[in-house]
C-alpha positions, 0 to 999 in steps of 0.5 A: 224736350221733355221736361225731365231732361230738361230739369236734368241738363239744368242741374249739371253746372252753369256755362258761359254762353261761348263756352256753350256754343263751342261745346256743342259743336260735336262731338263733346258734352255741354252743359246748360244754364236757362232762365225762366223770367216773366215780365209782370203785367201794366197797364197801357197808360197814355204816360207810357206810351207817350214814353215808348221810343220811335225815331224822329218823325214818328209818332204812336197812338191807340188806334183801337182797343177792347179787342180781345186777343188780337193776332194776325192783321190783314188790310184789305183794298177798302182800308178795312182792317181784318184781325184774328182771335185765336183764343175767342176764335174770331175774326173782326173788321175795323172800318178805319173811319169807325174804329171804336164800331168794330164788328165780328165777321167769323166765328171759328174755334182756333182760327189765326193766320190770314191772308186777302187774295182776289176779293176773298180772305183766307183763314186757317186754323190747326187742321183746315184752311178755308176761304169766304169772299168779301161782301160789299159791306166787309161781311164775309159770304159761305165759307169754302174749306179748301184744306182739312188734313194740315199736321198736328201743331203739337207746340206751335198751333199758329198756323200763318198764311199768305199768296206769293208773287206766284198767286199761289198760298204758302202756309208755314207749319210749326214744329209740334216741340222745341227739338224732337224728330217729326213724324210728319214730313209737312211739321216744321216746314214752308209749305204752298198749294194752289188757292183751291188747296191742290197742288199742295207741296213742301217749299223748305223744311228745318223751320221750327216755326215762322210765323212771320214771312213776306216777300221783298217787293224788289227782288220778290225772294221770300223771307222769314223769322224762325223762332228759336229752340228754348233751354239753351242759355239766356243767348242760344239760340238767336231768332234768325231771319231766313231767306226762304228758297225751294228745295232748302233746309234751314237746319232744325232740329239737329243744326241750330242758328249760324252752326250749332249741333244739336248733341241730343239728337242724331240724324236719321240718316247721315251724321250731324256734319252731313245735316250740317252742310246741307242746312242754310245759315240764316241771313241776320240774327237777332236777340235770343228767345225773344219771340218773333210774329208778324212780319211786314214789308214796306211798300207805303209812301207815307215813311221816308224814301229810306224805309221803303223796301225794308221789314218791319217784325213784331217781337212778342217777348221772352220767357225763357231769358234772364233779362227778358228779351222782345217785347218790341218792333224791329226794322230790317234794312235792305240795300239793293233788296238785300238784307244787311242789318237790324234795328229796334223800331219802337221800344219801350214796352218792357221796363225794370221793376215788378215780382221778376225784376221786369215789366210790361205793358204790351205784347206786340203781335199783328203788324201791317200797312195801312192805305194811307201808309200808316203801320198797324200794330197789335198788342195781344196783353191788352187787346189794342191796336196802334197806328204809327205814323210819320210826320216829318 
């Protein structure tokens, strides 16, 4: 939304968040209170993270730090860990014998997403997709660009991908603005191609930005967390888990979360209830604003039978809400392969106090699997990666 609308509709006269939600359903007017608090910076202090909270059995500890900017994690089958830096443009390798050795195997300006498929990594940047295979030594061989023509990102330039059950790549393409209508049918979209970049097709559009998807092992159906518009109100819109199928809408930019209407924007074609009936309700919610990123299914033996087949989220953190939301990892309980609640996993990082009221000592980010069943968790503010384990 362009700046001086927003600073319009903050200006008219403050609203609860029900009486929001029900004037938005059009026609009608709303209006709109929004927050902007940022939680102040601390130190990752050995007495705060022994202070963060995890279920019983569990336990959370430095696996390795000075890494930057870490993003996106990726295991490959050696137990090698591959993480992007999309600020200092890199991509590091981290032998889990050796974690305070780790070694910069790429350098490409704004690479983030990653993915492991048939001895090679995939990479991608705003505009491109590129694959090198894995040498022996975990290096990476001669680079192979595979897509150079992926949309402008505009507002969301972390590109993410993975390979499907179906072996093929799936990218997900952010939105190039919080609410605004694309001028690139690929913006704000799921999209898959072959592992050589051809075959290249939309799978569902209406996603601002899914960052984080992955595919239930049981039922192999493809899920993933939706980043919310911003400048709504401190509880619109709340971050939705999709279940991401061929062919569907998912609502942005005119249908917003379980139904809202979006009464700044009229679809191109059709009216607000038409767009409204062909979008998708997501699945489950969670907190408004509070930033979704990497999203992992569970498939180890280390954590009890329970956890198995469940999801794990990295929740970055708000800034446009008042009390600041995120900062925390989610567990996603799945019964029978389906979806049915969600709950925090390990919290703590955010805490009262500091210039805006709140603080923090980490934004969580890059989440995977170990080989030996372990969870790897990325903190983006102090450049650390932790290892979650379970006891018993």
């Amino acid at each position: 939304m362009p700046l001086g609308r927003t600073l319009l509709a903050l200006t008219l006269c403050a609203v609860s968040a029900p009486a929001l939600a029900q004037a938005l359903n059009y026609p009608g007017t709303a209006t709109v209170e929004a927050h902007v608090v940022k939680a102040a910076p601390l130190e990752a202090t050995q007495a705060r993270i022994a202070g963060l909270k995890l279920p019983a059995g569990f336990r959370i500890e430095k696996f390795a730090e000075g890494l930057g900017k870490p993003r996106v994690i990726v295991v490959a089958p050696d137990g090698a860990l591959y993480v992007s830096d999309r600020d200092a443009g890199t991509v590091t390798r981290i032998d889990p014998a050796k974690p305070a050795e780790p070694q910069v195997v790429l350098r490409k300006k704004d690479v983030h997403g990653l993915a492991l498929h048939e001895g090679r990594l995939f990479y991608v940047t705003v505009k491109a997709i590129y694959a090198a295979p894995l040498n022996k030594d975990g290096a990476l061989g001669p680079e192979t660009e595979i897509v150079a023509d992926l949309p402008d990102a505009g507002q969301h330039p972390n590109r993410t991908i993975a390979f499907g059950p179906d072996g093929m790549l799936y990218a997900s393409l952010g939105s190039t603005c919080n609410e605004c209508e694309e001028r690139n049918p690929e913006n704000a979209t799921m999209v898959r191609m072959k592992p050589d970049g051809s075959a290249r097709e939309i799978v569902a559009s209406g996603l601002r930005n899914t960052i984080g998807f992955d595919w239930q092992p049981q039922t192999k159906a493809l899920y993933g967390w939706d980043d919310g518009v911003d400048w709504l109100g401190d509880e619109e819109q709340p971050e939705e888990l999709n279940r991401i199928e061929a062919g569907k809408k998912y609502g942005w930019p005119f249908i917003f979360g379980a139904g809202m209407k979006n009464l700044y924007r009229e679809p191109p074609k059709g009216s607000l209830e038409d767009w409204d009936r062909a979008s998708e309700r997501p699945v489950l919610t969670w907190t408004a604003h509070a930033s979704s990123m990497q999203m992992v299914f569970y498939g180890g033996t280390q954590f009890p039978q329970a956890y198995r087949g469940d999801a794990f989220v990295t929740m970055h953190g708000s800034w446009n809400r008042k009390p600041p939301s995120g900062y925390e990892v989610l567990r996603v309980r799945f019964e029978n392969g389906e979806p049915k609640s969600v709950e925090p996993f390990v919290s703590g990082f955010l805490s009262e106090g500091g210039p805006s009221g709140w603080s923090r000592f980490a934004r969580p980010f890059g989440l995977a699997v170990a080989k030996d069943g372990s969870l790897y968790l990325g903190d983006d503010q102090h450049g650390i990666i932790y290892r979650i384990s379970y006891a018993g």
